[in-house]
C-alpha positions as CSV (number, residue, x, y, z in Angstrom):
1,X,89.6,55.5,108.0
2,X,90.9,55.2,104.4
3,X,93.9,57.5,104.9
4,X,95.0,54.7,107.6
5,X,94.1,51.9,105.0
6,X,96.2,53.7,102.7
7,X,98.7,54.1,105.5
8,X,98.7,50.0,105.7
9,X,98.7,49.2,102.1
10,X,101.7,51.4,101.6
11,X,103.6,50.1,104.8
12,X,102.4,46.4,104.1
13,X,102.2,45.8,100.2
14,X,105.0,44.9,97.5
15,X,105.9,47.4,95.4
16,X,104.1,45.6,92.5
17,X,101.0,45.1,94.2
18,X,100.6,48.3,95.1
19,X,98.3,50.0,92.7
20,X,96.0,47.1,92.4
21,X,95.6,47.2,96.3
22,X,94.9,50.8,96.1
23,X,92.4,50.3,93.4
24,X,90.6,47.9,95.1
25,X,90.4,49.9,98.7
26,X,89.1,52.9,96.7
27,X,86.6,50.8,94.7
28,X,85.8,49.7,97.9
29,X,85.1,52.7,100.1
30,X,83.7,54.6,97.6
31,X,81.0,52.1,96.3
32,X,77.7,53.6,96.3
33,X,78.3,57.3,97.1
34,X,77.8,60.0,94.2
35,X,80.6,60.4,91.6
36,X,82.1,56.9,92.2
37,X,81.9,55.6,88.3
38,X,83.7,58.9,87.2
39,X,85.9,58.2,90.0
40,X,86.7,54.5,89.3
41,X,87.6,55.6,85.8
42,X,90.1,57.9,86.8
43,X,92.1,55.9,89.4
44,X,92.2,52.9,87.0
45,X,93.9,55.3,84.5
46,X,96.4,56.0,86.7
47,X,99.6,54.1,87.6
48,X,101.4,55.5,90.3
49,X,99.9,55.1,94.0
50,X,100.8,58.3,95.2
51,X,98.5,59.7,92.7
52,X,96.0,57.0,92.8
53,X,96.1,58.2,97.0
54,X,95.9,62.0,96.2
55,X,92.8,61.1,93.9
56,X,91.3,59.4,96.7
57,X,91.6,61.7,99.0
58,X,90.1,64.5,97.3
59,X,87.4,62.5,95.9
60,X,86.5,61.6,99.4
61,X,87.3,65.0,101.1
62,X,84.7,66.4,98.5
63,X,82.4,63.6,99.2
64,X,82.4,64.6,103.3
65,X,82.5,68.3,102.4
66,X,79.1,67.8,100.8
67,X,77.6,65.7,103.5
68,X,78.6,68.4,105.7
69,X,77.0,71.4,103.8
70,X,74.7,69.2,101.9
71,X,75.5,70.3,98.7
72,X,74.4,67.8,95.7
73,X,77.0,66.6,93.1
């Protein structure tokens, strides 16, 4: 579901608005699940949404690995 939000925001969002609409989706989805401070931090250091989306995705592709093997953080 966030790759397709990303999707939008991307297809959807001026140029300049991007990054804040990308921080604010990730703040978002990743309220409340293990690591998301750490990750907050790092996406608002970053400025360009391509990386601000690779971020998310790996922080969230980690996250569903570990639900699926049930590893802890």
């Amino acid at each position: 579901m966030f790759g397709r939000h990303v999707e939008l925001i991307h297809a959807h969002t001026p140029t300049v608005r991007r990054v804040v609409e990308l921080r604010k989706a990730c703040v978002w989805y990743a309220k409340g699940l293990a690591g998301a401070t750490a990750f907050r931090k790092r996406i608002w250091a970053l400025t360009d949404p391509l990386a601000i989306a690779a971020d998310a995705n790996e922080f969230f592709s980690d996250i569903a690995r570990r639900r699926l093997t049930r590893e802890r953080p």
